[in-house]
ZAKOLFI-530005 format. One line per field, with one value per residue (C-alpha): residue in three letters; x, y, z. Coordinates in Angstrom, 2 decimals. Example, Ala and Ser with C-alpha at 12.3 -4.5 7.8 and 13.67 -1.06 7.14 Angstrom:
2
r <- c(ALA SER)
c1 <- c(12.30 13.67)
c2 <- c(-4.50 -1.06)
c3 <- c(7.80 7.14)
% end
This chain:
289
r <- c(UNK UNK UNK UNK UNK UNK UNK UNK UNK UNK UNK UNK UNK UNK UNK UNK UNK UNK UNK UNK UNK UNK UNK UNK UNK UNK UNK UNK UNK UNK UNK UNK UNK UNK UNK UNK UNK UNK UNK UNK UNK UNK UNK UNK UNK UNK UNK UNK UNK UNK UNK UNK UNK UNK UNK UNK UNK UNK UNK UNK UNK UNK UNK UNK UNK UNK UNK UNK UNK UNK UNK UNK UNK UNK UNK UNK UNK UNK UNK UNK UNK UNK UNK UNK UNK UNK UNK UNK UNK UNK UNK UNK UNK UNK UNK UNK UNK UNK UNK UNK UNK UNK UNK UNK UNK UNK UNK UNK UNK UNK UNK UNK UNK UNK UNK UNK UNK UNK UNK UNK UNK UNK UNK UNK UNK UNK UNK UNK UNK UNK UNK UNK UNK UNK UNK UNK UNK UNK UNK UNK UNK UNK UNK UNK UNK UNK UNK UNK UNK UNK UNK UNK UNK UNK UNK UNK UNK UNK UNK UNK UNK UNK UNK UNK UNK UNK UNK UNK UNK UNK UNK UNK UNK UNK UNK UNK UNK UNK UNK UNK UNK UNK UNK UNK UNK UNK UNK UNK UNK UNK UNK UNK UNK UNK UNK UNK UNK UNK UNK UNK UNK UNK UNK UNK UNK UNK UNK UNK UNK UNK UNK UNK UNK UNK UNK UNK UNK UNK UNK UNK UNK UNK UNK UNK UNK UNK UNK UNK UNK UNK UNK UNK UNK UNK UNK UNK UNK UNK UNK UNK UNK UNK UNK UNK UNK UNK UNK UNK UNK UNK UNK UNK UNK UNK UNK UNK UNK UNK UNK UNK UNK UNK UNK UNK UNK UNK UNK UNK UNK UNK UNK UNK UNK UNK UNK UNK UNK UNK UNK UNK UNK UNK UNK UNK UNK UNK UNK UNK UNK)
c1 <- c(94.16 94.50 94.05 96.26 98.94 99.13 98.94 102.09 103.59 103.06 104.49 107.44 108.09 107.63 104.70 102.01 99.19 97.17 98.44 97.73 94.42 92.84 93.99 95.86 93.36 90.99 92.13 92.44 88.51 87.28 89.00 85.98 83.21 86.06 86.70 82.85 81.99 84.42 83.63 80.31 81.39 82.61 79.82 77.62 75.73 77.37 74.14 74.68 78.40 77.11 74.26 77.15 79.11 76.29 74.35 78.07 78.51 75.16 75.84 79.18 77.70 74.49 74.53 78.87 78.94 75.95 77.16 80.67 78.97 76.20 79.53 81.63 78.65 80.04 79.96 82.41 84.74 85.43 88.62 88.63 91.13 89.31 86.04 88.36 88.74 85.71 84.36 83.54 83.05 79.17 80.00 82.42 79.63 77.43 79.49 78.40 75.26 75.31 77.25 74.30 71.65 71.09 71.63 74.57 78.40 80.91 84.54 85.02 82.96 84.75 88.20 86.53 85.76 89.11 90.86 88.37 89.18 92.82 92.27 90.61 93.15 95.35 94.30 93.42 97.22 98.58 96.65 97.68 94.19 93.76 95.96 100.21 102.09 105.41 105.14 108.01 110.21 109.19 111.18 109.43 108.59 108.41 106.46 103.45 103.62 103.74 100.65 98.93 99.19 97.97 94.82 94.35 94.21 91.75 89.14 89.43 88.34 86.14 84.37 84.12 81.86 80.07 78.68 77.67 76.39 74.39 73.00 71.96 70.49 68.20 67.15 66.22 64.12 62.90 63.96 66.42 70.10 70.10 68.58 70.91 74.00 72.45 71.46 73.12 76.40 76.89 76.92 79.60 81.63 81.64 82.92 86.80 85.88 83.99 86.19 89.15 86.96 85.68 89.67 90.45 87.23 88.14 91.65 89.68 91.21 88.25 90.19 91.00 87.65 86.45 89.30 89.24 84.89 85.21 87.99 86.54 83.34 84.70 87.13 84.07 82.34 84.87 87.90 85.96 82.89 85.53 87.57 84.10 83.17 86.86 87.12 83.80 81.13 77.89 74.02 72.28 68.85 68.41 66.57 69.79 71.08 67.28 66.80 69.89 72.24 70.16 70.06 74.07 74.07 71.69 73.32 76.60 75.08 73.39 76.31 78.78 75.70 76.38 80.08 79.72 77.51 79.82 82.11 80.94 78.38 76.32 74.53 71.20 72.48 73.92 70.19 68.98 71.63 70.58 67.08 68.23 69.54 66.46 64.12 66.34 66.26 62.64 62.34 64.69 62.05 59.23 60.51 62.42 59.71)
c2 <- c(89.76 93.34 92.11 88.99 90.83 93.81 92.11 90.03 93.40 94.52 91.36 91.46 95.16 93.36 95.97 94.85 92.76 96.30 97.75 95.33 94.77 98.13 100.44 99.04 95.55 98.66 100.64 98.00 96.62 100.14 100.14 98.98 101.20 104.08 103.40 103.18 106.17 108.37 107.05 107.83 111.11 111.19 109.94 112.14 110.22 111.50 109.84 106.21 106.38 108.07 105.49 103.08 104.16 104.30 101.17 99.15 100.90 99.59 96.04 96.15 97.17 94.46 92.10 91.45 91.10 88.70 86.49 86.46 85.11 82.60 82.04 81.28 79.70 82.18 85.78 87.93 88.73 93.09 94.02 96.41 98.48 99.11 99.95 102.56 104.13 104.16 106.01 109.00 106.31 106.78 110.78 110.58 109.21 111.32 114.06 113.45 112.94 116.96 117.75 116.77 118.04 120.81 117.86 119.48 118.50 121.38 121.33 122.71 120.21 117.45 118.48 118.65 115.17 113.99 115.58 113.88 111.07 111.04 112.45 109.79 107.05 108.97 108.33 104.96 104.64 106.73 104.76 101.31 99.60 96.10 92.89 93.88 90.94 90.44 89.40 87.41 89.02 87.76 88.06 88.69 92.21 93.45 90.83 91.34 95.14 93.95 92.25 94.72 97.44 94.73 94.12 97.45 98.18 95.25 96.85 100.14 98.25 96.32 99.60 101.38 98.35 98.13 101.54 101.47 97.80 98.51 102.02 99.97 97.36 99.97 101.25 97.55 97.29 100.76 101.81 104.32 103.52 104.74 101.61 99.63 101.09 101.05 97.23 95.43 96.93 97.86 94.45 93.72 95.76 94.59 91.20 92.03 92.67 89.78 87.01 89.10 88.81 84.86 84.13 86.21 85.14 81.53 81.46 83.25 86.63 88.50 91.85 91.63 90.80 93.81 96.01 95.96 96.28 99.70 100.97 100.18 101.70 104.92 105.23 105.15 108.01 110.44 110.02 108.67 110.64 113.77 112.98 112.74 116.41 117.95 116.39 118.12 119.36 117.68 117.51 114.39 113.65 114.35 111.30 109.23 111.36 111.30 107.49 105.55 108.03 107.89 104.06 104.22 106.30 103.87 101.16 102.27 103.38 99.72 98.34 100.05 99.44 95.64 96.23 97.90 95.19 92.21 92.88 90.50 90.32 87.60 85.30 86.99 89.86 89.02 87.79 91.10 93.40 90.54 92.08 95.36 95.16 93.22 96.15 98.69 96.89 96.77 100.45 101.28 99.38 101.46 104.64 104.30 102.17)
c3 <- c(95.42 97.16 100.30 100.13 98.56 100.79 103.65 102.21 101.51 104.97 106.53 104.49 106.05 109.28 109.71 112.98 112.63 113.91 110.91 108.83 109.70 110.84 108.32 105.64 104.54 105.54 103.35 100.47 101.35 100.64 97.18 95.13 96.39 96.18 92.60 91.92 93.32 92.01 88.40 89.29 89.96 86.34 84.51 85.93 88.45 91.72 93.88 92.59 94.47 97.38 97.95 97.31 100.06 103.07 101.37 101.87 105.57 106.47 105.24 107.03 110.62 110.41 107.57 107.60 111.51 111.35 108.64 110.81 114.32 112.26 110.55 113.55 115.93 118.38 119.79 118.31 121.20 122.07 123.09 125.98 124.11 120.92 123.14 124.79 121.58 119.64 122.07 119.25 116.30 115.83 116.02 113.05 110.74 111.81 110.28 106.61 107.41 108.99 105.79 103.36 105.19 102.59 99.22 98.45 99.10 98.73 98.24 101.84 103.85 101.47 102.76 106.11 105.95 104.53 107.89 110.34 108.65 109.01 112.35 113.57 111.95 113.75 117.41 116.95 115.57 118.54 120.65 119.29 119.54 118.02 118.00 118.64 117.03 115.28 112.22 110.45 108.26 104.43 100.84 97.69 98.40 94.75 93.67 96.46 95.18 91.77 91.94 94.86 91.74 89.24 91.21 92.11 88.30 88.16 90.37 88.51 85.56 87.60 89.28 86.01 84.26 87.37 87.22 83.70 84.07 87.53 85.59 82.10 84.35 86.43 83.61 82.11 85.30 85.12 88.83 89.99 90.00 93.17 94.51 92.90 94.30 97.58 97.58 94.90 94.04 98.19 98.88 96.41 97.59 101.06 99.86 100.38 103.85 104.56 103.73 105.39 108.42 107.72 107.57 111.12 112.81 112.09 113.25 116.25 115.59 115.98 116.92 113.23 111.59 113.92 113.22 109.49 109.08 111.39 109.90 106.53 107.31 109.00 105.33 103.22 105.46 106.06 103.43 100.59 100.53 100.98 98.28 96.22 96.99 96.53 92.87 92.30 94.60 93.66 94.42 95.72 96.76 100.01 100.68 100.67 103.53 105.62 105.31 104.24 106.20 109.08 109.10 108.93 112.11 113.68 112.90 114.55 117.64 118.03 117.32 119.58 122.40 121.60 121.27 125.09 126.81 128.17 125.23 123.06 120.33 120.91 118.39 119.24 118.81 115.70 114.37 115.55 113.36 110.65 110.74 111.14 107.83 106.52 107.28 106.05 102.33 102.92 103.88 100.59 98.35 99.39 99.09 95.81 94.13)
% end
């Protein structure tokens, strides 16, 4: 419902399809895993949201682009203009991952990450990357905000059950929460995301499907994590930074590689992020056993 109505709300603004796509469905995907995390944050269990957030960035950058090219029976097609200007993408995640070397998030290095966030949104803005088009004037503007806030007040609900029903449930199974976030609850909250992407890919608007999983991902790094460590400043295990942080970076840099080489991802390459994201849930069973 947040992403149908906002985009609705941005069409009836006769806002771009850029817009639209790359930062404000972004913006809307990253909602769930936002919510999650911060009342993770509150109950105490800062780690579960932060595992959250990299778990859903690595599903995003394997598992979500494979599912959209066995999806579409197709390569997913690179636009030479957003290559030009994710250039410094990989870089950008790496930044949290430098952050949390020591366990430890501090107010500071959250704010830090909430600017190169926003810093970054704003080249790719001032650049104008991704798909130009008019879109048609549209009426019904209050009720597409109407129900934007409605569902937005649905996934807090939704995020603060899914924390204390992901937590009871690790404890039923007698492994860390941590796990769960990273595997089970991640992938949930990639789902807005995904079928934003399905829709694009299969009206062959694959600027879109690409424009809304980076900016999604690059959100959840910078901005979100940030605005984790300004409410309160917290300790994690580092593990989550040495293994699934590490896999995030990894999985960026393979990506943009594919991204780079005759811009398109191909199907093969598509199986291959596939089992990149097979051996990292493999690799996260092991060492949280």
């Amino acid at each position: 419902m947040a992403t149908k109505y906002s985009a609705k709300l941005a069409e009836s603004f006769n806002i771009s399809k850029y817009i639209v796509g790359f930062i404000i469905v972004a913006f809307i995907s990253i909602l769930p895993e936002t919510l999650i995390s911060i009342n993770s944050a509150i109950g105490g269990i800062p780690e579960f949201g932060l595992g959250t957030l990299f778990g859903s960035n690595i599903a995003d950058l394997s598992l979500i682009f494979a599912i959209l090219i066995i999806y579409a029976r197709r390569g997913i097609k690179i636009e030479s203009k957003v290559l030009k200007n994710i250039r410094l993408y990989p870089f950008f995640l790496l930044l949290p991952l430098l952050f949390g070397l020591n366990g430890h998030y501090s107010r500071i290095e959250g704010i830090f990450l909430i600017i190169a966030g926003i810093v970054f949104y704003y080249l790719v803005f001032k650049n104008g990357i991704g798909v130009s088009a008019n879109l048609r004037n549209g009426n019904g503007k209050y009720k597409s905000l109407l129900f934007l806030i409605i569902s937005m007040a649905l996934l807090l609900i939704g995020s603060h059950f899914t924390v204390t029903s992901a937590t009871a449930l690790a404890h039923t199974l007698k492994i860390t929460p941590i796990l769960i976030g990273m595997l089970v609850v991640s992938l949930g909250t990639t789902m807005p995301e995904l079928f934003f992407s399905l829709k694009a890919v299969k009206r062959k608007d694959d600027g879109l499907a690409v424009g809304d999983i980076l900016g999604s991902v690059l959100a959840d790094a910078t901005i979100v994590v940030g605005i984790l460590a300004t409410i309160s400043p917290f300790f994690f295990p580092v593990k989550i930074v040495y293994i699934t942080g590490v896999f995030m970076a990894i999985s960026s840099f393979i990506l943009l590689k594919f991204m780079k080489t005759g811009k398109l991802i191909t199907k093969n390459e598509g199986y291959l992020l596939l089992s990149f994201w097979v051996i990292y849930v493999i690799v996260e069973f092991i060492v949280n056993r």
